[in-house]
VEXDREN-344005 format. One record per atom (N, C-alpha, C): x, y, z. Coordinates in steps of 0.1 Angstrom, whole numbers, plus 5000, padded with zeros to 4 digits. Layout:
XYZ...
//
This chain:
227085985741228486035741228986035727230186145726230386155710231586015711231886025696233085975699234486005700235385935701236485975707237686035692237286145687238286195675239586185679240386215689241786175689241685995686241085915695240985775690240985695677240085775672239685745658240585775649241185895652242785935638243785845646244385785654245285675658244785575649243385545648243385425644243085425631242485515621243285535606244385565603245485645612246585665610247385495608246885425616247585305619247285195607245585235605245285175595246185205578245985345580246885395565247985335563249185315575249785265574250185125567249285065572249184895571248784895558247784955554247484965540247884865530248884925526249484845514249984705515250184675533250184515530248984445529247684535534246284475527245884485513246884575506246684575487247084445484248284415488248784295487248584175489247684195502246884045505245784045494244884175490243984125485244284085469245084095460245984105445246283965453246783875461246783765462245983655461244883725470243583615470242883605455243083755444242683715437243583655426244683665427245283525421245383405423244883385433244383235440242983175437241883285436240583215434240383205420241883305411241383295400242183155394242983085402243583015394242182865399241982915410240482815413239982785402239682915397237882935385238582835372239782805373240282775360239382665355239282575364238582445366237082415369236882505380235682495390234582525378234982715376233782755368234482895361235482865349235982955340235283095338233483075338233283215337232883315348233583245359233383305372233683415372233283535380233883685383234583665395235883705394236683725406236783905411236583905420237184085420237584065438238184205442239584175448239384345455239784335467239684515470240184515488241284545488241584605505240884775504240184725522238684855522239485005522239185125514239485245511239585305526240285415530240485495542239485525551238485565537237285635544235985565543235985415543235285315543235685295558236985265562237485235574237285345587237385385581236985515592234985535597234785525579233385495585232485385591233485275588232885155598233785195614234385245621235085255630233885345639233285445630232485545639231185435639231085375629229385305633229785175646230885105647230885035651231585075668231885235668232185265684230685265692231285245708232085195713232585085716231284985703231784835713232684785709233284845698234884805688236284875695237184865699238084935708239084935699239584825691240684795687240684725669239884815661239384795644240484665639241484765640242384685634242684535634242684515646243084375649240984275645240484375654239084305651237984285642238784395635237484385618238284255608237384215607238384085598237984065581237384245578236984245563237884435557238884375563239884505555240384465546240884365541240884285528239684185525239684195513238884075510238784025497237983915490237783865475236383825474235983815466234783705459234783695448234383575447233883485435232683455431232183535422230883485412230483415405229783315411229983155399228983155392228383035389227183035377226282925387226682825396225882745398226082755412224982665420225682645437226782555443226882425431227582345430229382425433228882535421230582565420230682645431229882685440229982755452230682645461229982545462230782415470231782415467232282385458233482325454234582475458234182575451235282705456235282705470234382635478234182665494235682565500235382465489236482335495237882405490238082465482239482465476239882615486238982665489239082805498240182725514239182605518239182535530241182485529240982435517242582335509243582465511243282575512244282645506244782755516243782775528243982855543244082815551243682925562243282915579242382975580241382865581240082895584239782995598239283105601238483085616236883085613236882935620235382885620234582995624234883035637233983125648233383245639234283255638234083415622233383435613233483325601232783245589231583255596231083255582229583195581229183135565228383115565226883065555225783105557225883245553224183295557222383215552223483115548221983055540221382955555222282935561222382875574221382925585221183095582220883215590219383205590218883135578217883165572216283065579215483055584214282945583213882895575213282795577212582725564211482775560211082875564210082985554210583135552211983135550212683265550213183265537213483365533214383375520214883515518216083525515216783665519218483595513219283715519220783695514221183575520222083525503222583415503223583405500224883435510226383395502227183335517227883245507229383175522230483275524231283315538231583435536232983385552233983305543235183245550236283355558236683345565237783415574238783385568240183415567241283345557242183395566243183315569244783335573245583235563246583335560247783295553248183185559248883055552249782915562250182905547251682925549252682935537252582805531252182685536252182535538250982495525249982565529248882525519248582625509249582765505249382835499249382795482248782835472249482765458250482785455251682745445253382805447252282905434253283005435253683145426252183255423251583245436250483365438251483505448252183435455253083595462254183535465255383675464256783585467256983545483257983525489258183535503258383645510258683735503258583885514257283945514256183865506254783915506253583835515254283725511253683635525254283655537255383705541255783735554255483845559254983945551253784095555252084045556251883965549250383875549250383805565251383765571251283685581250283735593249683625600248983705609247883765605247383835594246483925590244783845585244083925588242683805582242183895570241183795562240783865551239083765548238583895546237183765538237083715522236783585524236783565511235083515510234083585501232783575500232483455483231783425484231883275473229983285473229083335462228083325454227483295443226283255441226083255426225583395420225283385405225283495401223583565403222883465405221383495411221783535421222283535433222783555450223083635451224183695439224883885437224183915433223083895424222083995419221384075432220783975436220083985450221184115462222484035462222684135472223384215466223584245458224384385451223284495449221484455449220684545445219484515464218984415459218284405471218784395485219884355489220384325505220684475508221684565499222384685502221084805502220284805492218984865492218484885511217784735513217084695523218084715534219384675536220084685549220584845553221184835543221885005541221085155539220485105544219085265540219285325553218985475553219285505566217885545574217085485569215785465574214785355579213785285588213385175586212585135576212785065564212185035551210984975555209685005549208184955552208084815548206884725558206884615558206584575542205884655534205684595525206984545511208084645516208984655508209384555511210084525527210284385531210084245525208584275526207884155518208584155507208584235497208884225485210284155480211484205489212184165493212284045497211783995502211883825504211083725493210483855485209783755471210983735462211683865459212383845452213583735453213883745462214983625475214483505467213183445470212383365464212983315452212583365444212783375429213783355425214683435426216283375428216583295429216383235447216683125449216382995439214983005435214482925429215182945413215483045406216183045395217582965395217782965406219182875414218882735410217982695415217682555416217382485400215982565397216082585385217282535375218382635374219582655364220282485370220482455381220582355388220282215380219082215380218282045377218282045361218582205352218582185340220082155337221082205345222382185340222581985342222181935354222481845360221781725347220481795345219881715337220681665322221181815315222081795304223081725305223881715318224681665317224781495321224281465325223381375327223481265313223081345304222881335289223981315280224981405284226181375274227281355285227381295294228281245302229081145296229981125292231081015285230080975272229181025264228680985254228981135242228681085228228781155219227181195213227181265203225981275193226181175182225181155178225381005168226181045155227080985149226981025134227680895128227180855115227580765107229280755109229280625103231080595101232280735097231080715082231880845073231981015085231181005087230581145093231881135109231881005115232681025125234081045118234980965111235980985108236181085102235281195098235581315095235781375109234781385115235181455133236481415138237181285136238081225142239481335139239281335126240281455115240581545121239081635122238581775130239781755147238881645153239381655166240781655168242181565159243081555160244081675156243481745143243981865141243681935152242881985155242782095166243482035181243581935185244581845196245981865195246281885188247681925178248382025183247382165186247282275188247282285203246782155209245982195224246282055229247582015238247881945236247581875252247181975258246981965273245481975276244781925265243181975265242581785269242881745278242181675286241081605282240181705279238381665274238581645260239281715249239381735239240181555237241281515242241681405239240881295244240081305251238981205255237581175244237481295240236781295229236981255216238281265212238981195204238481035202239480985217239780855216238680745215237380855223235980835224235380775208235380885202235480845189236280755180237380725180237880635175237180515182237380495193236980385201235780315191234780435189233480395190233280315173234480305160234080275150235480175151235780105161237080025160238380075160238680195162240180255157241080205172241180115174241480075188242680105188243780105182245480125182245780235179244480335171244880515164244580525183243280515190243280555204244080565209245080405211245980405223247180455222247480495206248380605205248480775204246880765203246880905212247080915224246580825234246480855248247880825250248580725248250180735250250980855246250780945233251381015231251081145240250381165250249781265257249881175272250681115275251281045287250981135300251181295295251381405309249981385313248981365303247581395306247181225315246681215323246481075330244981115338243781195332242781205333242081035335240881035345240680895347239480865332238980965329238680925313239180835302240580915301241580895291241980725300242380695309243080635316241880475315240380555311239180425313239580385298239380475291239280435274240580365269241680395280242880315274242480155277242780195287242180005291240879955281239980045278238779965269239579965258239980015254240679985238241779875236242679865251243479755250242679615248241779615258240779535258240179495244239979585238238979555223239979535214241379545213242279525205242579365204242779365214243179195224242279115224240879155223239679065227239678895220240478915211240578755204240978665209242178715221243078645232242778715244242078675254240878695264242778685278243078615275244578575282245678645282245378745271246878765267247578875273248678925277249079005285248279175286247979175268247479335265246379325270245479255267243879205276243979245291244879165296244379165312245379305314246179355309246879495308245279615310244479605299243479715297242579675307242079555315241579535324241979595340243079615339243979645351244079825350244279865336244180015340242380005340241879965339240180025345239980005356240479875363240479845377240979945387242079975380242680105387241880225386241380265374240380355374238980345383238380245383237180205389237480245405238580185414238780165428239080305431240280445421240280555424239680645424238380625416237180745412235880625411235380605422234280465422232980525412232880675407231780715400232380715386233180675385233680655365233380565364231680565358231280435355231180355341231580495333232580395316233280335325234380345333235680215337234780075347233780105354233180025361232379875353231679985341230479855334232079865323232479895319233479855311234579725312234979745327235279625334234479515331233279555342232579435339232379355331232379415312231979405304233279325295234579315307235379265299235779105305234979145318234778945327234078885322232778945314231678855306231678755302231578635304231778505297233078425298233978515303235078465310235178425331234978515336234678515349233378565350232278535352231078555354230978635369231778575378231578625394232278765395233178815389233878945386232778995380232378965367231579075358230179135372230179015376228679085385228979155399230479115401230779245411230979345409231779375394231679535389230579585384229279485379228179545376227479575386227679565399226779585410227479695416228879705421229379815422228679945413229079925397228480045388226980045393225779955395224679975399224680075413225380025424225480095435225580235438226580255426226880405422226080465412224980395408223980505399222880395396221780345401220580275402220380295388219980395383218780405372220280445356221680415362222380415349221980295340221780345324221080215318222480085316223580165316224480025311224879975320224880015328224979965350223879855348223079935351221579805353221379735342221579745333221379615320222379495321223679575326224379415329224679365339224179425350223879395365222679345365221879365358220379275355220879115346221479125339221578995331222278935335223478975346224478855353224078785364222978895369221978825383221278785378220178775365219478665359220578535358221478575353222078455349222978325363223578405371223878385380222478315389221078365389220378255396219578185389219678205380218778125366216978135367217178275370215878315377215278515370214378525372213678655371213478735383213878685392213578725405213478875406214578895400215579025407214779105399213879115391213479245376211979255381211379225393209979295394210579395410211979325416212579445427213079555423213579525411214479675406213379745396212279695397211479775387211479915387211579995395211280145397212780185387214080115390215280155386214980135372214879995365214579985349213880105344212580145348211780265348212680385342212880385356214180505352214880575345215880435341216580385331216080365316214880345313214480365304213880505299213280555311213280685308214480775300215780785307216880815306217580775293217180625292217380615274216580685263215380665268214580745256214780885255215680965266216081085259217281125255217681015259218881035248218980995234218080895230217780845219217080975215215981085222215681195215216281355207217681305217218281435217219581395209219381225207220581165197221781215202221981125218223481125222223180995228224880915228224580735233224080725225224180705209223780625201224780525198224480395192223180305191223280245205224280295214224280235232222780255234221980345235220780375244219780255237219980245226218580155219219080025224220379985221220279835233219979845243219879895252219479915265217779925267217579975258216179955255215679905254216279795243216079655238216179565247216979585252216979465267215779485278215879625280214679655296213479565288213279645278211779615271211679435274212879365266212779225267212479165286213279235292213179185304211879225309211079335311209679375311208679295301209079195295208079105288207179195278207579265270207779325258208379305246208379175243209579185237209479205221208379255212207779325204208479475204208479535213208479675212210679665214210779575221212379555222212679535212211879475203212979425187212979515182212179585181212179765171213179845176213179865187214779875190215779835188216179715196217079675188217579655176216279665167216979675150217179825148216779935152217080045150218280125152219079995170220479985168221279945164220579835157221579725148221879835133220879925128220679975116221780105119221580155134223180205137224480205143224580085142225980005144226980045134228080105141229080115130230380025136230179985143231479855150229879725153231079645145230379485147230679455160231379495172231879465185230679425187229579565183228379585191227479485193226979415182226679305180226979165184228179155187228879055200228679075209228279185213228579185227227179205230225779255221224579255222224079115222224778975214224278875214224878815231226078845229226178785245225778835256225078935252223878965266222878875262221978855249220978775255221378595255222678625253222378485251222778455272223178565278223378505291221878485302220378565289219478505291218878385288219478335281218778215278218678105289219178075300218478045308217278065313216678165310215178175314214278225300214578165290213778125278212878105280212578015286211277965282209978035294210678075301209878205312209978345303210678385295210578525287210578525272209278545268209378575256210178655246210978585239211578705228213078665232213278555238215078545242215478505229214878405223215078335212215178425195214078515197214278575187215178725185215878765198216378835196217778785195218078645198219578615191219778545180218278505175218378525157218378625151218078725155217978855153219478905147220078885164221378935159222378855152222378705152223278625144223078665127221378745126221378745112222378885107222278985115222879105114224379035112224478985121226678945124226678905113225778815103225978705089226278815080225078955081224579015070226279145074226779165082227779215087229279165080229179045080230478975074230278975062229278925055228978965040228979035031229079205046228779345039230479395033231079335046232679325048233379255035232979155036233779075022232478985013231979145005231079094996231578964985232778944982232978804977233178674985232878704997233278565006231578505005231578385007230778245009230178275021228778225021228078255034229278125042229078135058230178095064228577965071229177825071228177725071227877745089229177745097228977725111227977835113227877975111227178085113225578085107225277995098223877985094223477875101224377755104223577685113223077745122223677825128223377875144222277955145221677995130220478115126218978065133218977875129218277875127217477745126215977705118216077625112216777545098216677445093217177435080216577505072217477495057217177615045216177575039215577615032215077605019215377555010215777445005216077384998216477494984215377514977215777554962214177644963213777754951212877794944212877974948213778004952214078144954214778224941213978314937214878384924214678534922215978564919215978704919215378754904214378894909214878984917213978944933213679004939213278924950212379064957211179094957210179184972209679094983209279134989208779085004207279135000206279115008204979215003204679155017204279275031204279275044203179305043202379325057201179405059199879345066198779395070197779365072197179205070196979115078196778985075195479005083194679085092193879045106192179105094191478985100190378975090189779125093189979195107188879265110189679385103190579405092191579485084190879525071190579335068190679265051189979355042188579435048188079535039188779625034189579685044190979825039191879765030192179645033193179615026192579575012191779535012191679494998191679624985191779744990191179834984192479854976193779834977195279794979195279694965194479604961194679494948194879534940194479664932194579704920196179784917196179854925197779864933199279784930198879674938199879604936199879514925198579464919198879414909199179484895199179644894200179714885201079734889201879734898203179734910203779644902203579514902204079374898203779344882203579414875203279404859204679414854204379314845205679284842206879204850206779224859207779184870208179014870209278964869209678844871210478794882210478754887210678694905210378654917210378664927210278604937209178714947207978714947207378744958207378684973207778694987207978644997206578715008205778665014204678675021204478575030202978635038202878535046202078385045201878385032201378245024199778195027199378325035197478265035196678385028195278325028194578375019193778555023193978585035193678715043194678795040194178885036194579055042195679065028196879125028197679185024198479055019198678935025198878865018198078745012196778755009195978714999196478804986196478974987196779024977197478944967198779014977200078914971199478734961198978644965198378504960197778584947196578674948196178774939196978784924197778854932199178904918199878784913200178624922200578534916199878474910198878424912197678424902197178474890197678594888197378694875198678694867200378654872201478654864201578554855200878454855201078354844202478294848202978254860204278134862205378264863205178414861206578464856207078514873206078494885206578514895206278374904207078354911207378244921206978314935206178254945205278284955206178174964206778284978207078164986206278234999205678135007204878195021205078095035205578195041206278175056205078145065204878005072203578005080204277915091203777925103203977865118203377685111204277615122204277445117202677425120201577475129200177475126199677625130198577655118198077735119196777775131196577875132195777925143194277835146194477815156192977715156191277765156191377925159190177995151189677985145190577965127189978005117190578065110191078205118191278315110192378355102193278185100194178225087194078085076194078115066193677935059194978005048195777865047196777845039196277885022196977985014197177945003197877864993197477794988197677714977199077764963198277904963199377954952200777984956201077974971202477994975202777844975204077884971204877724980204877764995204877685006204777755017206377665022206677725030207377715046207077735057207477605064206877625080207877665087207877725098208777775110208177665122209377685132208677595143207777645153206777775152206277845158205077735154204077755168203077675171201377715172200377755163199177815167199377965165199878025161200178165157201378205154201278315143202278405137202878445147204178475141205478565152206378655147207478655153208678725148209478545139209078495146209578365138210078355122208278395118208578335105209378455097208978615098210478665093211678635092211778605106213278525111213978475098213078385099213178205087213278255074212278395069213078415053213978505053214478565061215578645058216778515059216578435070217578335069217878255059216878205054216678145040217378215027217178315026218178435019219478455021219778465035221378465034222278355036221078235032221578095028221678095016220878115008221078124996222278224988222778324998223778384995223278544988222078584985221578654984221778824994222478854991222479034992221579104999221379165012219779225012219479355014220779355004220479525000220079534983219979424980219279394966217979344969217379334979215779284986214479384986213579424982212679534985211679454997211379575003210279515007208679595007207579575007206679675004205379645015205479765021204479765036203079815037202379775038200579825037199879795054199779885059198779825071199679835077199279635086200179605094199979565109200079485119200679475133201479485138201679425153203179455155204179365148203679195139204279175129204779215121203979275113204279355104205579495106204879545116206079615123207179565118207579435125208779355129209479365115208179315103209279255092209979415087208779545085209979645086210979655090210879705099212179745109213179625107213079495103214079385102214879415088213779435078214579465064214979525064214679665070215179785066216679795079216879715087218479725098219279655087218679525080219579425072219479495060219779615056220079705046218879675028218179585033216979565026216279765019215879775007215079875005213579865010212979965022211779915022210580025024209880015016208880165012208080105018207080205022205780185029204480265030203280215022202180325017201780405030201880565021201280675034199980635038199480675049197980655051197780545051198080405050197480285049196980205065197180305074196780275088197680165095197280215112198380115122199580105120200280015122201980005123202280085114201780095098202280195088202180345093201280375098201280515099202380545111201980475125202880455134204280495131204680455123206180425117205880515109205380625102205580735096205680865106204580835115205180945130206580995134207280855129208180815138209580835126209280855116210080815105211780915107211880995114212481055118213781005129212980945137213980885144215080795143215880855154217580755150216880635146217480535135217280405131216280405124215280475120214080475111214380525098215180605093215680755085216180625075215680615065215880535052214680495047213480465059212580365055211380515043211080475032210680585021208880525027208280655027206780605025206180715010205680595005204980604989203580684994203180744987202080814985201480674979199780684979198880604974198680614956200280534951199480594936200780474932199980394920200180264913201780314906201980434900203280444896204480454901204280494912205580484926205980374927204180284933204980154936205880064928204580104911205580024903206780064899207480174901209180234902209680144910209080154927210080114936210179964933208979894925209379754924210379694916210779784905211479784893212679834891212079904906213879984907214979924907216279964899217179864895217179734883216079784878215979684869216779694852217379604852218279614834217779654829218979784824218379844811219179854801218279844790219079854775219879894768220480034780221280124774222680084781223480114769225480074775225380234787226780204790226780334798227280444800227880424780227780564772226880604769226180514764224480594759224080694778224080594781223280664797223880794799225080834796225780964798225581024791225281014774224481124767223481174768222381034771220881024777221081144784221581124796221381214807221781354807222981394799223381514791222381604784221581524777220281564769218681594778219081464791217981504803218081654805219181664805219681814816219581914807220081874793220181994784218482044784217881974781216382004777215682034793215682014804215282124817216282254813217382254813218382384813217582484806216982454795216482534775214682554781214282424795212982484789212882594805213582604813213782674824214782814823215182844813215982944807215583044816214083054810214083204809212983264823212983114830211983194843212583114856212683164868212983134881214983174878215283234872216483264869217483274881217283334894218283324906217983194913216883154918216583034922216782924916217282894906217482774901219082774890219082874899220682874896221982774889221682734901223082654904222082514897220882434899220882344893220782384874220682524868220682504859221982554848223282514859223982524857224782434843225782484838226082404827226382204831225982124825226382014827227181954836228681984834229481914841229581944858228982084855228882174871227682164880226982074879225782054887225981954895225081984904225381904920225181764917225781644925226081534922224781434924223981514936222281444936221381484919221881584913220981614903221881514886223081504895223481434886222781274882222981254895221981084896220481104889220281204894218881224889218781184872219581274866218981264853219881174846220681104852220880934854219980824853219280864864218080764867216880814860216780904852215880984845215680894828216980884826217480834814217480694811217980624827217880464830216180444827215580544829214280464830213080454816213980544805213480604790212780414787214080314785213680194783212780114788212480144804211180124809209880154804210480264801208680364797208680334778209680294778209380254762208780054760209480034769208479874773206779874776206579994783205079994787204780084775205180154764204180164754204180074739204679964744205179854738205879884724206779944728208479994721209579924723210479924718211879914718212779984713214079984723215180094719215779994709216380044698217679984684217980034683219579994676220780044674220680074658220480164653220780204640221880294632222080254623223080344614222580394604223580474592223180514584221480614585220580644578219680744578218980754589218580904596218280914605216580854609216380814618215680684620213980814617213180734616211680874614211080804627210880974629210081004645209380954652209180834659207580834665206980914670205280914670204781014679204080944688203680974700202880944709201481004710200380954715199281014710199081084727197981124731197481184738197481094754196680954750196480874763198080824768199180804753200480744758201280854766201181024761201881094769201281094783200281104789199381084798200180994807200380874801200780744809201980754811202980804801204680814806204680924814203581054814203981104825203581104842202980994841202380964853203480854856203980764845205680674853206580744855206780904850207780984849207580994867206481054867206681114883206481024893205980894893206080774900207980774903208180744892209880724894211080804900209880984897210781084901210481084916209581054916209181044935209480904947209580834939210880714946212280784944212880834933214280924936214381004945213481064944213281194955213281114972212381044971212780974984213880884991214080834983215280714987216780834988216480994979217481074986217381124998216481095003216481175018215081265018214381285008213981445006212181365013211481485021210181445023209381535021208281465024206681575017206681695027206581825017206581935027204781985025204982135031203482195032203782225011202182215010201982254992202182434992202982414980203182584976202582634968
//
């Protein structure tokens, strides 16, 4: 039968009519999903369309006879969608679609629903909508627009942008053809579906993953470097005053270097904003301001807005372990119910599980609980190590590290960490609050190795922290007690190296090859060599060089109260030694004991060298220890094990200072000497160095002319690294005139006659020239590239 042409113009006629209140519903919906996208997914596509005449007419004839009555029963004459980026934000637009209409279930769908578990084809949610003036947003349509909207349906469709690709090209292709399309196309068609889908998932686990990553954390940067951003962030906040993330980030930053009162008067002065971010960091900062008075109204004030935060959004887990972190050592049974909560809500979060691990160690005075949650620490440490790679959560992630590692009976690989965090500490908080985690291990000391020395560890940091603060204050007596064993009485003298390295016999052939080395290293040199005081390996050397100074260097060597019962280490005689209370083998101990000894003595240890050959995981240790406690500490290339190790690695957060020397006797003897008195006032040094510059400027004139531009710039206008340079260029004329057994004088009257140098002496000063120029070069940052 045809169809019915009188029928059909009644019901466009009727349609035409109605028309323009479907323009109007649909110019609504999309100022409704667009005020959605504001939040959900900003670079969502909205688009918006009541169906054209002759759209309607053409669904009318496909859909006679079983359609009688279009009008009322087609429920896609208006409609919207929204094109999002992810599936997430499909959910979420699904919920606010749900918040904001009248749904009809029967109608709706989710074609993903439609689908089997070996199917794959079109994918979009595709809601019925009725107007309910009740749940509409205020100022999308006036009241005479919603009272033409009434009654009326409309589709609102909600996809990702893989899902429109698919059905804007493949669904309409494949459905809409006016032919039956061949199986093979089909197929193809559901490959493609495939693919999609899977680019869905895909974009999915990478977004989830990043975020993951920088969730309430920053990228690392130094003190100076943050309070520059702090600048940045506040000026631009200024501007954007309602920018939510932008003031979170802020206070985040202040927070993180002490600015605890600049914080809480940003977040007060932006009162409209009450984000549960902003609303966690107030409370931590009240908290951290207050912390001296654990009692005092401001204290349990910043405790109570995180409480509040924690109970209204249970996954804001800065306000959760923040809490926790503020019962610590005050209420112990609080701290471990908010740390278990924060556990509950994210297993494998590292700052959840590290203090929900240490309050349940502490709480049963037991290890129980750390071979059940093993798979979570796992995790967790996974999770740290890439944030530590991608350098966000710094120095948070390296404690966390430092702890799993310790609680995993590691506690070697945990110190390296930990000092890597200590080396990026820019709030001493950190350090407090690092020692009272392990110290809430010490109950099971003597079951875990490394409790002990990681809170000498950090008492020495807090000492070397206070001292850094008020370089003329007095070591503080209660704080060195607590280091350690007793001092050293007396025989420490500056200037002072460490000489680390290789001690294990089955080494002692490599190392020896190293003697001739260090004992031109140490020529001339008057002070304190510090080692491990036996006659093997790297520190035999060291006995070597004391041996050969004639009294002008003083040998002190750190050894366990008895030596190893092997064999394989025999005391030398030429050190004075010190014992530590370590029993039958070397440790982290006896490091411990001379840095402690040093900042008993009151000793600076950023006036300390230290110099690394070889190595174990001892040796490790004593790196990474000098170099957190602001010690200078070089370390020969190529000299194998922990040294190379730690050149791999030299890159990484907390490693970036430590210099490795090339194998060549004049570096080392720079880096040993570095800083040493020189004869020149520090007018001369400014002429010196005037004359450095003038004479590269004259002998570089006339070749590399664009490229060396700017450094051969006139004097006062050259960059401030090139300045030091030929500073330290000049500082070192009196060195190199000591080793050709010269002296600088002060003369007047006739101008002094020339010396000349012969062949073997230029030879020799230019081999200390570039020794000295290549410790500058390093200690600025700069490293060995490919040869040109």
């Amino acid at each position: 039968m045809g169809i019915d042409r009188e029928w059909l113009r009644d019901q466009v006629k009727e349609y035409s009519a109605k028309r323009g209140q479907y323009v109007t519903y649909a110019k609504m919906l999309e100022s409704t999903l667009k005020l959605a996208i504001r939040t959900i997914c900003p670079a969502a596509i909205v688009q918006s369309r009541a169906k054209a005449i002759s759209s309607f007419a053409a669904k009318c004839t496909k859909r006679w006879p079983e359609v009688k009555d279009p009008i009322n029963e087609f429920t896609d004459l208006t409609g919207a969608r929204s094109i999002v980026q992810l599936q997430r934000e499909v959910d979420a637009m699904v919920a606010f679609v749900r918040g904001h209409f009248e749904i009809d279930e029967a109608a709706s769908q989710d074609t993903f629903e439609r689908l089997g578990a070996h199917e794959f084809g079109y994918r979009s949610v595709h809601l019925i909508v009725q107007v309910d003036p009740k749940k509409l947003p205020a100022g999308v349509a006036s009241q005479e627009e919603i009272e033409q909207m009434l009654g009326l349906k409309a589709e609102i469709q909600m996809r990702t942008m893989a899902q429109h690709a698919w059905a804007d090209i493949g669904h309409d292709v494949l459905y809409k053809s006016a032919f039956q399309v061949p199986a093979n196309w089909e197929r193809e068609s559901a490959s493609i579906a495939a693919q999609l889908e899977s680019v869905d998932s895909a974009f999915m686990r990478m977004v989830y993953g990043i975020e993951a990553l920088s969730r309430n954390v920053s990228t690392y940067k130094d003190r100076a470097s943050t309070e520059e951003e702090i600048g940045r962030l506040a000026a631009t906040l200024e501007f954007d005053p309602a920018n939510a993330e932008l003031a979170s980030q802020l206070t985040r930053r202040m927070i993180s270097i002490g600015k605890y009162q600049d914080a809480i008067d940003v977040i007060e002065r932006l009162g409209h904003l009450q984000s549960p971010a902003l609303m966690a960091s107030l409370g931590l900062a009240r908290c951290q301001l207050n912390k001296a008075d654990r009692r005092s109204p401001g204290y349990r004030q910043g405790q109570l807005l995180m409480q509040q935060v924690a109970e209204k959004h249970p996954g804001q887990q800065v306000a959760l372990t923040a809490l926790a972190e503020s019962w610590e050592g005050e209420r112990d049974d609080e701290a471990l119910k908010w740390f278990r909560r924060a556990f509950e809500a994210d297993p494998t979060d590292p700052r959840a599980l590290a203090g929900y691990l240490r309050q349940e160690v502490a709480h049963s005075r037991s290890l129980a609980i750390v071979p059940l949650v093993r798979p979570s620490i796992e995790a967790a440490l996974q999770k740290s190590r890439l944030q530590v790679q991608v350098r966000v959560n710094l120095p948070y992630a390296l404690y966390h590290i430092a702890e799993f590692q310790l609680l995993l009976g590691q506690p070697y690989d945990g110190l390296y960490a930990l000092l890597r965090a200590v080396k990026l500490t820019t709030d001493e908080t950190l350090l407090e609050r690092s020692l009272g985690a392990v110290e809430r291990l010490e109950c099971v000391a003597r079951e875990l190795d490394g409790v002990v020395w990681f809170e000498r560890v950090l008492k020495l940091a807090r000492e070397y922290w206070r001292l850094r603060k008020e370089p003329a204050a007095e070591s503080d007596p209660a704080a060195i007690q607590a280091m350690g064993p007793a001092a050293l009485a007396a025989g420490i003298r500056k200037p002072i190296v460490i000489v680390a390295g290789g001690c294990d016999r089955a080494v002692e052939q490599q190392i020896d090859q190293y003697g001739d080395i260090l004992e031109h290293a140490f020529k001339d040199f008057s002070g304190t060599i510090i080692s491990g005081g036996t006659r093997e390996g790297i520190s035999g050397l060291a006995g070597d060089v004391l041996e050969k100074s004639g009294g002008r260097i003083v040998g002190l060597g750190y050894l366990p109260a008895t030596l190893p019962a092997d064999g394989t280490a025999t005391r030398d005689t030429r050190f004075k030694t010190r014992n530590s209370d370590g029993q039958g083998e070397f440790s982290a101990t006896e490091p411990i004991l001379y840095w402690t000894d040093l900042l008993r003595q009151g000793i600076d240890p950023r006036q300390v060298k230290l110099i690394g050959i070889n190595g174990g995981k001892i040796a490790a240790f004593e790196y990474h220890l000098a170099h957190a406690l602001g010690a200078s500490v070089a370390v020969l290339r190529l000299s194998g094990r922990e040294a190379d190790r730690l050149m791999l690695d030299a890159d990484e957060p907390g490693n970036q200072g430590i210099i490795f020397l090339p194998r060549d006797k004049e570096s080392l003897h720079a880096f040993v000497h570095l800083g040493d008195a020189c004869v020149f006032s520090d007018e001369e040094i400014v002429n010196l160095q005037q004359m450095v510059h003038e004479g590269f400027r004259l002998e570089r004139l006339e070749e590399q002319e664009r490229r060396e531009q700017e450094r051969r710039a006139k004097y006062p206008l050259i960059k401030a690294a090139f300045l030091r340079s030929n500073q330290e260029q000049a500082r070192h004329i009196s060195a190199k005139l000591h080793r050709a057994g010269l002296k600088a004088v002060r003369v007047s009257g006739p101008a002094p006659r020339l010396y000349t140098f012969d062949n073997a002496a230029v030879e020799q000063l230019a081999e200390m020239e570039h020794g000295r120029w290549v410790v500058e070069r390093l200690l600025d940052g700069w490293r060995c590239g490919p040869r040109d």
